[in-house]
GUVEXTI-608403 format. One record per residue: z, y, x of N, C-alpha, C in turn; chain; residue number from 0; residue in one letter. Coordinates in pm, whole numbers. Last residue first. Layout:
    n_c3    n_c2    n_c1   ca_c3   ca_c2   ca_c1    c_c3    c_c2    c_c1  chain    n  res
       Z       Y       X       Z       Y       X       Z       Y       X      A  NUM    A
...
//
This chain:
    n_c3    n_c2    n_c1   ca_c3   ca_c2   ca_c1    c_c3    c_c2    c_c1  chain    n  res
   11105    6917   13399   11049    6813   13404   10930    6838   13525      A  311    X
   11156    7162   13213   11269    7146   13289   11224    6940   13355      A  310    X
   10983    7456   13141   10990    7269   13136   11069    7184   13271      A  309    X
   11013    7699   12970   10968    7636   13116   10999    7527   13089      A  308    X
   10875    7905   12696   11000    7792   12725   10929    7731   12840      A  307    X
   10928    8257   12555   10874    8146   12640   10967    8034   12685      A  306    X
   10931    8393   12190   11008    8307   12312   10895    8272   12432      A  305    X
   10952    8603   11950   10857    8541   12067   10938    8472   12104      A  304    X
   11084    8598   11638   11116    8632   11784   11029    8571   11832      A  303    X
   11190    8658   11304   11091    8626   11390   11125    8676   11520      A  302    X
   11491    8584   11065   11411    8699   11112   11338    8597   11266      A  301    X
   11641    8385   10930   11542    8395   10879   11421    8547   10926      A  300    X
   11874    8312   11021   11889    8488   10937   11727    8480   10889      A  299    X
   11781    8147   11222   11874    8101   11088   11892    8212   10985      A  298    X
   11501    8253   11329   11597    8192   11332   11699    8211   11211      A  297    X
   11181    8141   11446   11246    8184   11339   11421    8153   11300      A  296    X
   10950    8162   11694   11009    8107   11643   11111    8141   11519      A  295    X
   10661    8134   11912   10717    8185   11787   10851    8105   11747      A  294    X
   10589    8159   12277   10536    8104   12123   10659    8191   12018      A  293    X
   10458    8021   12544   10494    8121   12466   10448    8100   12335      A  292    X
   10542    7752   12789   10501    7788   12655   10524    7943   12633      A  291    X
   10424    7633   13111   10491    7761   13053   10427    7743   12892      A  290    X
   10278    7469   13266   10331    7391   13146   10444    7492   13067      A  289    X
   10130    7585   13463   10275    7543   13456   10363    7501   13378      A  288    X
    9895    7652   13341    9905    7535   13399   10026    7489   13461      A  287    X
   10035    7805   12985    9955    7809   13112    9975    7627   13202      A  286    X
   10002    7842   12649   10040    7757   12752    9941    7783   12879      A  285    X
   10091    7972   12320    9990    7974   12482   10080    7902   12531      A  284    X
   10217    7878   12096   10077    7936   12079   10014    7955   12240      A  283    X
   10447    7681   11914   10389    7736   12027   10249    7782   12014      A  282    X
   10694    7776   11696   10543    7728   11676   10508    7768   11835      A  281    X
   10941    7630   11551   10929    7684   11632   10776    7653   11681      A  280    X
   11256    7682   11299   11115    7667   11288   11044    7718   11389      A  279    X
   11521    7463   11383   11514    7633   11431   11341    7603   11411      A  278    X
   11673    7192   11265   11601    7277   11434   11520    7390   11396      A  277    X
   11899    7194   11015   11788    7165   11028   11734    7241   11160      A  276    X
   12207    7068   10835   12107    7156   10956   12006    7090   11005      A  275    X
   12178    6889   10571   12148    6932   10682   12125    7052   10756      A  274    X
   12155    7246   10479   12229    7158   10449   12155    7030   10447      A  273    X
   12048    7557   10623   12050    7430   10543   12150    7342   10538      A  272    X
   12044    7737   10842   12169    7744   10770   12151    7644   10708      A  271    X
   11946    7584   11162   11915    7713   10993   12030    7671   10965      A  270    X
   12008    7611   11461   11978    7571   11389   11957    7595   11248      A  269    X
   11892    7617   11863   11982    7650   11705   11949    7555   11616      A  268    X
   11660    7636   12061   11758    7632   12054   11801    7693   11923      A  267    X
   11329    7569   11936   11419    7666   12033   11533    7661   11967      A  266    X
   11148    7308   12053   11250    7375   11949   11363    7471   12020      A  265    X
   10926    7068   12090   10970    7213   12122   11040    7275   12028      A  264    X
   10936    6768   12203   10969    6838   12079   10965    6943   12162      A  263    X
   10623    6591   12355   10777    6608   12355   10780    6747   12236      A  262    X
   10405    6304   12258   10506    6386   12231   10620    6480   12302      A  261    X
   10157    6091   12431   10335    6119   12369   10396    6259   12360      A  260    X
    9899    5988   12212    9933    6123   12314   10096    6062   12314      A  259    X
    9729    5778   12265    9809    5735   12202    9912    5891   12262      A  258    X
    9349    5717   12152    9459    5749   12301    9569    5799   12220      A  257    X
    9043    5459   12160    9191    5572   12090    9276    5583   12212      A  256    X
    8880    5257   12179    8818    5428   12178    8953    5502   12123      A  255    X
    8937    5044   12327    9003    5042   12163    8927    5216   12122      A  254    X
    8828    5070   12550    8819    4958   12506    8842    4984   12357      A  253    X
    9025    5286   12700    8860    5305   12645    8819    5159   12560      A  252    X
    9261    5437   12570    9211    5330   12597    9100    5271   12559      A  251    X
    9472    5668   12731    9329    5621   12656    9290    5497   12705      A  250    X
    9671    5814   12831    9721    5675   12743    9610    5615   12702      A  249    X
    9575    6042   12945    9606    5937   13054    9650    5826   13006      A  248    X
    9502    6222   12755    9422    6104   12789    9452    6020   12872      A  247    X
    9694    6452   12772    9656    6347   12632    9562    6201   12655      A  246    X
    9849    6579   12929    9741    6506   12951    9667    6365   12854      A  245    X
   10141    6584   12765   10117    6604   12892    9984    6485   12871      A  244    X
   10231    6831   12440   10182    6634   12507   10134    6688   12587      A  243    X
   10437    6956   12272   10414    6949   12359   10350    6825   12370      A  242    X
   10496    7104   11930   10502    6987   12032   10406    7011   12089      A  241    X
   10728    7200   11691   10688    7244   11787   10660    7122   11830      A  240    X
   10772    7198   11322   10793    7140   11453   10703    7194   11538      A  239    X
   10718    7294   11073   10794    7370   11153   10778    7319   11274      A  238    X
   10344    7151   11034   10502    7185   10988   10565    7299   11064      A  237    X
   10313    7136   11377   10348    7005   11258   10432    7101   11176      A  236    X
   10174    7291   11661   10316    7272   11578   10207    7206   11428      A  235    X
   10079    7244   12009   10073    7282   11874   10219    7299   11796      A  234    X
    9966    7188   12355   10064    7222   12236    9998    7241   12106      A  233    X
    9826    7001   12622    9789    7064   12452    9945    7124   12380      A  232    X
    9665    6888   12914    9802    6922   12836    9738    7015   12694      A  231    X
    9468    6938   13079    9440    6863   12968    9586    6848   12859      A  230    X
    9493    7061   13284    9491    6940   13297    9513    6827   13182      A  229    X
    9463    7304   13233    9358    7270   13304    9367    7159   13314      A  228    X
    9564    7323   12856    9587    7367   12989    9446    7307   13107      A  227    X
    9581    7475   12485    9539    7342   12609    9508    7411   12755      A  226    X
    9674    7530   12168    9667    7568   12321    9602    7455   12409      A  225    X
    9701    7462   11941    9710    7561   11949    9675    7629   12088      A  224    X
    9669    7261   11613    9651    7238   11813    9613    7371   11845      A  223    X
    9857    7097   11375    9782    7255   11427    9807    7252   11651      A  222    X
    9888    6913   11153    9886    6898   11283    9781    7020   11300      A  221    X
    9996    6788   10836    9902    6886   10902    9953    6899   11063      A  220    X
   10029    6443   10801   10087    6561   10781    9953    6672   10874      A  219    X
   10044    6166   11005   10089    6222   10908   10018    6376   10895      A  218    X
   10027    5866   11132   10009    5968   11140   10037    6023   11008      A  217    X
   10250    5640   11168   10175    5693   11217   10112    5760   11288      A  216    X
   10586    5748   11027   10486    5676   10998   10390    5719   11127      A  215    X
   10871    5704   11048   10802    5551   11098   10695    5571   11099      A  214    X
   10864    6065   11190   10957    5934   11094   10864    5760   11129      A  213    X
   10553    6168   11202   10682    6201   11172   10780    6084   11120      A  212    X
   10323    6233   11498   10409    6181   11390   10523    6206   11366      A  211    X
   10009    6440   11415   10187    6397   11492   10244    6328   11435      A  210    X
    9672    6347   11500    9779    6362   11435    9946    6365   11488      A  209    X
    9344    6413   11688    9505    6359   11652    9572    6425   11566      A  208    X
    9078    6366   11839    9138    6429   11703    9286    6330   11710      A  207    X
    8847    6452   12130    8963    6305   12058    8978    6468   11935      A  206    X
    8518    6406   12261    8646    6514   12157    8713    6384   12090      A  205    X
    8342    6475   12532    8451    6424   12517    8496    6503   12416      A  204    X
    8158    6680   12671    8105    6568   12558    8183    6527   12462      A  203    X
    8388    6862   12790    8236    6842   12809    8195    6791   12640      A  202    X
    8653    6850   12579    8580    6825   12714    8482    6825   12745      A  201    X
    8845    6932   12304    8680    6919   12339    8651    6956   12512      A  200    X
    9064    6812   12083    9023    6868   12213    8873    6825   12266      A  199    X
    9251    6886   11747    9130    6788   11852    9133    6860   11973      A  198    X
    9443    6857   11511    9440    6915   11588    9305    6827   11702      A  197    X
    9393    6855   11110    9404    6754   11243    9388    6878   11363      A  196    X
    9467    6931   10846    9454    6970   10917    9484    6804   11061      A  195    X
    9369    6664   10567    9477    6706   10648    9409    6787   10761      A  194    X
    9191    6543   10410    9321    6609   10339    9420    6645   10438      A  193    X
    9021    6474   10597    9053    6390   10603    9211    6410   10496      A  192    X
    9019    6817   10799    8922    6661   10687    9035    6582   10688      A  191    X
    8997    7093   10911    9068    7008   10823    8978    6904   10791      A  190    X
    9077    7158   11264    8996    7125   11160    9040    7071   11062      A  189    X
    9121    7301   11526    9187    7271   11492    9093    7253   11347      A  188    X
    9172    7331   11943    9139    7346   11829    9185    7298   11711      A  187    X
    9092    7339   12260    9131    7324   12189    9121    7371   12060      A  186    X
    8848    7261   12554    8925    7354   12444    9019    7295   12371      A  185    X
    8790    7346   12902    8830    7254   12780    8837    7383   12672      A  184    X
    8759    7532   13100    8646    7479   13020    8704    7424   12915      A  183    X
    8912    7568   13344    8807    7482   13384    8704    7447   13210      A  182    X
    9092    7744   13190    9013    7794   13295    8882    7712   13351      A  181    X
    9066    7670   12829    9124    7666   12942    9028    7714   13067      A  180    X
    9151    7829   12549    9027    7770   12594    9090    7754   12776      A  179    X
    9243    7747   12200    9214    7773   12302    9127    7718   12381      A  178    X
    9110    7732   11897    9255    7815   11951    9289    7846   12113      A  177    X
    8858    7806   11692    8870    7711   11820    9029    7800   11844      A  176    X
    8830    7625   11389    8890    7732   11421    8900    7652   11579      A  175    X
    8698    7536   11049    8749    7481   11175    8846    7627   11247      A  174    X
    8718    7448   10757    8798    7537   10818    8912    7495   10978      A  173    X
    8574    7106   10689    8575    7204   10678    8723    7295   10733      A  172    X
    8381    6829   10784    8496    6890   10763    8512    7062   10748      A  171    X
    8346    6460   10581    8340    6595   10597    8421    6733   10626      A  170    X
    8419    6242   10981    8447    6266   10749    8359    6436   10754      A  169    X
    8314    6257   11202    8222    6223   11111    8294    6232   10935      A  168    X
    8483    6420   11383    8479    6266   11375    8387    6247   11305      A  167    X
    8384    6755   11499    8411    6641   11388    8414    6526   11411      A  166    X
    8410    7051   11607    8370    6980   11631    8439    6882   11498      A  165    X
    8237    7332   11579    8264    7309   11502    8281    7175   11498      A  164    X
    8132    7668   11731    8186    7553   11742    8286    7447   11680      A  163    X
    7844    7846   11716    7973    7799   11656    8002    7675   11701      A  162    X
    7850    8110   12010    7798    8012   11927    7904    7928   11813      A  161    X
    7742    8459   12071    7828    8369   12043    7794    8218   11978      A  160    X
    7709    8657   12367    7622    8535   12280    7780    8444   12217      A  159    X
    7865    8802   12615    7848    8832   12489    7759    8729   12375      A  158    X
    7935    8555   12753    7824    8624   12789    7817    8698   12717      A  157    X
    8024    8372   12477    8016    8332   12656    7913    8470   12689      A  156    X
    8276    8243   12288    8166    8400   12319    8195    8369   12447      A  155    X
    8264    8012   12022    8265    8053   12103    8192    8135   12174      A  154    X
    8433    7914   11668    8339    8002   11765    8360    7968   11910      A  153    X
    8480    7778   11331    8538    7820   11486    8396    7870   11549      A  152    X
    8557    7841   11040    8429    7801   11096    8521    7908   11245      A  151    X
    8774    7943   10879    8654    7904   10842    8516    7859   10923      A  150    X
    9143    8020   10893    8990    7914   10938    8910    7872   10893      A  149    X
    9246    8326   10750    9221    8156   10773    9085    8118   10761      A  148    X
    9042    8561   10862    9256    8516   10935    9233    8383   10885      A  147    X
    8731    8464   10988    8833    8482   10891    8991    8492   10941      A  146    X
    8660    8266   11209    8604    8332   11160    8684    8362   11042      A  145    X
    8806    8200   11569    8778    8164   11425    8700    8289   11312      A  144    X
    8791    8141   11927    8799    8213   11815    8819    8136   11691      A  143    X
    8711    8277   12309    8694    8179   12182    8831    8213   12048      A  142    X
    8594    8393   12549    8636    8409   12460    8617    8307   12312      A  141    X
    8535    8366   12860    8520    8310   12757    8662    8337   12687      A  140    X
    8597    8466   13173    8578    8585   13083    8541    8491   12907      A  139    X
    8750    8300   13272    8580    8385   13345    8504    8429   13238      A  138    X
    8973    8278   13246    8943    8346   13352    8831    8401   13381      A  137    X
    8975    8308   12891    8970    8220   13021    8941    8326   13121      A  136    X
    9135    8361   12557    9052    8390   12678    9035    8355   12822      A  135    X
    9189    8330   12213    9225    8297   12338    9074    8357   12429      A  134    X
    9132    8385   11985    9285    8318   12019    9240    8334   12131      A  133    X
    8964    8637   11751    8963    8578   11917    9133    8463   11932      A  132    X
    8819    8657   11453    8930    8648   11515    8958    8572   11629      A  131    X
    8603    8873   11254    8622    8797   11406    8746    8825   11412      A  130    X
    8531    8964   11014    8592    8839   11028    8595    8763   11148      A  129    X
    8315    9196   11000    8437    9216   10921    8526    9082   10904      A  128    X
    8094    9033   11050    8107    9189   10999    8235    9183   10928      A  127    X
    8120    8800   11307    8014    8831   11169    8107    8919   11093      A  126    X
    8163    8850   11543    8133    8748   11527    8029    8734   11385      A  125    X
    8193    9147   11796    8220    9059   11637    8083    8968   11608      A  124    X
    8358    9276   11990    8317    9142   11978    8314    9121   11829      A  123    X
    8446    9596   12158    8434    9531   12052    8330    9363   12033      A  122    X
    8616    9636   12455    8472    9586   12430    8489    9543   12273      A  121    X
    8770    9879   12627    8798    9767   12545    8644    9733   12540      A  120    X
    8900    9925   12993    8803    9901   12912    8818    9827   12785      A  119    X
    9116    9901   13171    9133    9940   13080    9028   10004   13023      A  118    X
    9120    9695   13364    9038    9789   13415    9027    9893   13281      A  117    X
    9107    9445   13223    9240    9492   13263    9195    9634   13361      A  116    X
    9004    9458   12847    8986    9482   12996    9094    9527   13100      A  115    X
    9020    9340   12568    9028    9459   12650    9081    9423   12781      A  114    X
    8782    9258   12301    8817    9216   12472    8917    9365   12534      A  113    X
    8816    9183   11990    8765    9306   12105    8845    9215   12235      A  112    X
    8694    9174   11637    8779    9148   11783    8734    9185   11862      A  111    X
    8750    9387   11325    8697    9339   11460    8791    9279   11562      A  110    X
    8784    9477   11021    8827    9419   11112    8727    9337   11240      A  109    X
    8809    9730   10803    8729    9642   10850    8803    9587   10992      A  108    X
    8976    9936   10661    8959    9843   10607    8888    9714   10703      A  107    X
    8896   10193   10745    8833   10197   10682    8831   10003   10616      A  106    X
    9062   10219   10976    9123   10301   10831    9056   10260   10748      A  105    X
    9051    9888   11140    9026    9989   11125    9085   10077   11018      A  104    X
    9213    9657   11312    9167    9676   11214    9163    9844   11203      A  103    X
    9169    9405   11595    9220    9512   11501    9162    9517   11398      A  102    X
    9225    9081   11758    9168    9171   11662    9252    9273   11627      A  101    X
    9204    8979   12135    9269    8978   11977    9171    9043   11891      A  100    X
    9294    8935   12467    9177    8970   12332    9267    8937   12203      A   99    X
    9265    9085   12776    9310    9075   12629    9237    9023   12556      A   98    X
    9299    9073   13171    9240    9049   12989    9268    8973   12953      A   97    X
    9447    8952   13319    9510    9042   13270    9413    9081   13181      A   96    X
    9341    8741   13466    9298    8881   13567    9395    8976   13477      A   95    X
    9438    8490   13345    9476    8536   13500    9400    8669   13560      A   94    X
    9407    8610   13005    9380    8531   13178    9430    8599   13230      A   93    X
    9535    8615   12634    9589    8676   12823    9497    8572   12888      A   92    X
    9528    8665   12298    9569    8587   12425    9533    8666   12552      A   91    X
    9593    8817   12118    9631    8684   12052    9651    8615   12168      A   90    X
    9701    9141   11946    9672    9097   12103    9636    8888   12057      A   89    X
    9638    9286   11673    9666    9190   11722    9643    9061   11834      A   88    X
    9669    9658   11549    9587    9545   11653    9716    9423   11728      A   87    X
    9600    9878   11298    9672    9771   11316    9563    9662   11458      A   86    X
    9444   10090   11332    9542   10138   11253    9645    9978   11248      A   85    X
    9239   10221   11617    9291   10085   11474    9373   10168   11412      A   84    X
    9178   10447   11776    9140   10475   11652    9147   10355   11527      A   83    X
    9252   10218   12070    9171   10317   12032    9150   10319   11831      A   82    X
    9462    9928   12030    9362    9998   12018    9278   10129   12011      A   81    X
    9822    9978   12131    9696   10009   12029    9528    9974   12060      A   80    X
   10090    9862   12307    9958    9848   12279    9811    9848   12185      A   79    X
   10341    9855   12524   10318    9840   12409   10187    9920   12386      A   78    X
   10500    9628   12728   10412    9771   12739   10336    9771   12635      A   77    X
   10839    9596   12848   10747    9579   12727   10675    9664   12783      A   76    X
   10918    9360   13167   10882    9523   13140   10770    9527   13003      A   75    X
   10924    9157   13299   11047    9208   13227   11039    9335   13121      A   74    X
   10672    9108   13422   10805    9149   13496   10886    9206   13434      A   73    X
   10555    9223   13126   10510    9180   13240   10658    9211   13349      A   72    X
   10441    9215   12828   10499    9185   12852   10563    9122   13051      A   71    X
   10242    9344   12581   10228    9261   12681   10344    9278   12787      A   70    X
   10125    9410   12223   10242    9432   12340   10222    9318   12445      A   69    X
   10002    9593   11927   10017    9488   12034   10090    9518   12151      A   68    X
   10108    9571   11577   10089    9628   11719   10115    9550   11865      A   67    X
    9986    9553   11215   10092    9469   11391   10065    9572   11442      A   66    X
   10013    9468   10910    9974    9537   10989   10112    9547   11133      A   65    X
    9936    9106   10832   10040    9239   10811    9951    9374   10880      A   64    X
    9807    8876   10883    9724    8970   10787    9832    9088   10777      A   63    X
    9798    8748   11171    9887    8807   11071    9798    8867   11024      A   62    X
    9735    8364   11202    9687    8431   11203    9782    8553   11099      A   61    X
    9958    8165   11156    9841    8144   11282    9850    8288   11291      A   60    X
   10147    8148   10917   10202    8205   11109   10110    8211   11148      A   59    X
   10124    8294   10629   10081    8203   10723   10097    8277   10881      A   58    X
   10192    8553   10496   10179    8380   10400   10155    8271   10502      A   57    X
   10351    8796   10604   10258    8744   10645   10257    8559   10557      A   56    X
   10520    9050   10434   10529    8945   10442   10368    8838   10488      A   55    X
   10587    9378   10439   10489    9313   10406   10531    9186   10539      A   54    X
   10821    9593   10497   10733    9589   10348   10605    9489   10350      A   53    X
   10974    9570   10755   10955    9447   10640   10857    9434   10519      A   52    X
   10805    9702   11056   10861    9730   10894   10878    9592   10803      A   51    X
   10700    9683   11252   10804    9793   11264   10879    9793   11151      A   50    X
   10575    9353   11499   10579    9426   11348   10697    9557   11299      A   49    X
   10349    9244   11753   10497    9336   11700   10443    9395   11584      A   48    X
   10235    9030   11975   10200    9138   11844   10373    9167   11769      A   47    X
   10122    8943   12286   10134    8894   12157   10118    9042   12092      A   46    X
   10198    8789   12647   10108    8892   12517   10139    8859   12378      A   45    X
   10311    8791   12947   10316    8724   12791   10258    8855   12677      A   44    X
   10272    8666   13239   10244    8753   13207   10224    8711   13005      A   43    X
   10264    8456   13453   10358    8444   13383   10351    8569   13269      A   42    X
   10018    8351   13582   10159    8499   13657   10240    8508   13586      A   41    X
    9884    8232   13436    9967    8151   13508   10085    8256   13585      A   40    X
    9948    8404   13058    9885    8323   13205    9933    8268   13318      A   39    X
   10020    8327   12721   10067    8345   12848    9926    8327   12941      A   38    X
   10015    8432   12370    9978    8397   12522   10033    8422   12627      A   37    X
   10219    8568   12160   10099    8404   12164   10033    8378   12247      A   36    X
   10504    8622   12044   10423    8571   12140   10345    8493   12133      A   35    X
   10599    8823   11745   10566    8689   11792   10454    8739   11942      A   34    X
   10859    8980   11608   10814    8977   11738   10724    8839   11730      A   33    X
   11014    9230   11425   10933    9127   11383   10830    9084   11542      A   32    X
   11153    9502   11409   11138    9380   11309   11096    9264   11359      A   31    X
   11142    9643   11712   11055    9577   11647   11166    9499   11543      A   30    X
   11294    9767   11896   11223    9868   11819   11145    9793   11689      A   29    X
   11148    9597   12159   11217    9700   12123   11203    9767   11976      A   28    X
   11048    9324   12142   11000    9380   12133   11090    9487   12119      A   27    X
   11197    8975   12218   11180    9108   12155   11157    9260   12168      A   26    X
   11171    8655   12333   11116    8758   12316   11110    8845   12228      A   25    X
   11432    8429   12471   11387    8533   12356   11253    8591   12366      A   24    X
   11404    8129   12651   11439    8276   12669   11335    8364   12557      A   23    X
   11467    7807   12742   11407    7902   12611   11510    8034   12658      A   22    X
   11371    7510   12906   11460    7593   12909   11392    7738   12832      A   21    X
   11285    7165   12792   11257    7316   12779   11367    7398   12803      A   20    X
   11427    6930   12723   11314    6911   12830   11282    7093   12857      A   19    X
   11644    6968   12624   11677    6938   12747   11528    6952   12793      A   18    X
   11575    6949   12315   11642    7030   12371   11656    7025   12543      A   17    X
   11443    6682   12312   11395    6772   12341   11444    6878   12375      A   16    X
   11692    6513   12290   11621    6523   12445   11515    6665   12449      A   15    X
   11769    6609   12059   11917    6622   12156   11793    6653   12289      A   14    X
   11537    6536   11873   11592    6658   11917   11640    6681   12023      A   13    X
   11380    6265   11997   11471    6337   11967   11523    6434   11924      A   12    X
   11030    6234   11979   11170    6240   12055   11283    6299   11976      A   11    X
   10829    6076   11665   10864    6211   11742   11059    6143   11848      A   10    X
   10691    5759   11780   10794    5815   11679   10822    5931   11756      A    9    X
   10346    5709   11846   10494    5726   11836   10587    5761   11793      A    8    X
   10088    5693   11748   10152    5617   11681   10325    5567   11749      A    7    X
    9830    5875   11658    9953    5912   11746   10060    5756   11641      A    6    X
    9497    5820   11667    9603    5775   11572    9757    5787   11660      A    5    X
    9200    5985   11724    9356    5922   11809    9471    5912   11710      A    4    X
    8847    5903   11702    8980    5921   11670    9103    5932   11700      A    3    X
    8625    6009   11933    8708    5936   11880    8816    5995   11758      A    2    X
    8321    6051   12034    8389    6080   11889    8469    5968   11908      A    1    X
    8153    6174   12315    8199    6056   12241    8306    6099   12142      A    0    X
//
């Protein structure tokens, strides 16, 4: 069933969101440049490290820089090539401790790959030179996008990949799946409507939402980045970070819309602006402990992983 979900609360606070999340750094030794983008339920955090400034990434999803990957376990960095890349970007973690992400080769070309916690990799490509994996489930599903920006989402079950490309009915284009949870759901993320919208796909079941900002609505680009076993979702708006617990428990089958609520994710601080302005903070994994790992940017304008627990 195709709904729509028109978010029609006003974002929380700051002051409260600050309180709902307790936030601890992530940096990479050695690194410029740190983002986290998965967790699993052992708490175990993956992502990608940058060594040099000479190159500026135009967009947080996906890095077109050249990275290196790193996973993060009992405190302990363990830092992470590919076999014969020349740049590899871890993107997500299951509960057995497979990887997936993309590298890139000398020769320019780019693949995604599974690597195995039995330290096996598996190359995965989707179409020749534009597989990009976000995420991975316990039973081994791998899901994705086609291009660094979103052109058509995926999913790899079995090695077989299919596209997955879900819609309300406007026309839409530069989908992208972002995650995938242990029992199946997904998450994701599509543009129509002149706006990125974030959606979730259950069996049959796909809502689409927006965040709101200020009195209105809905608004603005909305990027859905994660989703848990119980239907929990993160993303980020913009700079904003947000959290919603079980997006459907507000549904109201009668009106076919569900009304998610919000909480802010923002890691502690604030920029130098005038206003001060909350610290630009993007979540990217979430386990079933409502654990975030994610990105954030602080007032010097330099990048850090974080994970944030939920003090709720």
């Amino acid at each position: 069933m195709y709904r729509l979900m028109l978010a029609i609360i006003l974002a929380l606070p700051s002051t409260l969101s600050a309180q709902s999340f307790t936030y601890a750094p992530i940096n990479v030794p050695g690194a410029v440049l740190t983002q986290a983008r998965g967790i699993n339920n052992s708490g175990e955090v993956v992502g990608f490290y940058e060594t040099t400034t000479a190159c500026i990434d135009p967009d947080v999803r996906v890095p077109t820089c050249p990275t290196k990957g790193f996973k993060l376990v009992n405190g302990s960095y363990v830092k992470l090539m590919v076999p014969n890349s020349v740049s590899t970007a871890i993107m997500g973690v299951n509960d057995y401790g497979d990887l997936t992400g993309f590298y890139k080769k000398s020769d320019g070309s780019e693949h995604g790959f599974i690597w195995y916690h039995t330290n096996v990799v598996r190359t995965i490509d989707f179409q020749r030179n534009a597989t990009v994996p976000w995420a991975i489930n316990k039973a081994g599903v791998v899901v994705g996008q086609t291009g660094t920006f979103p052109s058509g989402g995926w999913i790899w079950i079995n090695g077989k990949f299919s596209n997955m490309n879900p819609n309300n009915g406007a026309a839409p284009c530069c989908e992208s799946v972002t995650g995938v949870s242990n029992n199946g759901i997904l998450s994701g993320l599509v543009f129509q409507a002149d706006r990125f919208m974030a959606w979730m796909k259950k069996s049959t079941d796909e809502d689409f939402f927006t965040y709101p900002t200020g009195t209105e609505t809905e608004c603005c680009d909305t990027n859905g980045t994660g989703v848990n076993n119980s239907i929990d979702m993160i993303g980020f708006t913009g700079a904003q970070g947000w959290f919603t617990k079980h997006i459907e428990l507000n549904e109201v089958e009668s009106a076919g819309e569900t009304t998610p609520k919000f909480i802010n994710v923002n890691f502690p601080g604030k920029t130098a602006t005038q206003p001060p302005a909350a610290l630009p903070t993007y979540p990217f994994g979430l386990n079933d402990k409502h654990w975030i790992a994610g990105t954030y940017t602080d007032s010097a304008n330099h990048t850090h992983g974080f994970v944030a627990k939920p003090n709720f």
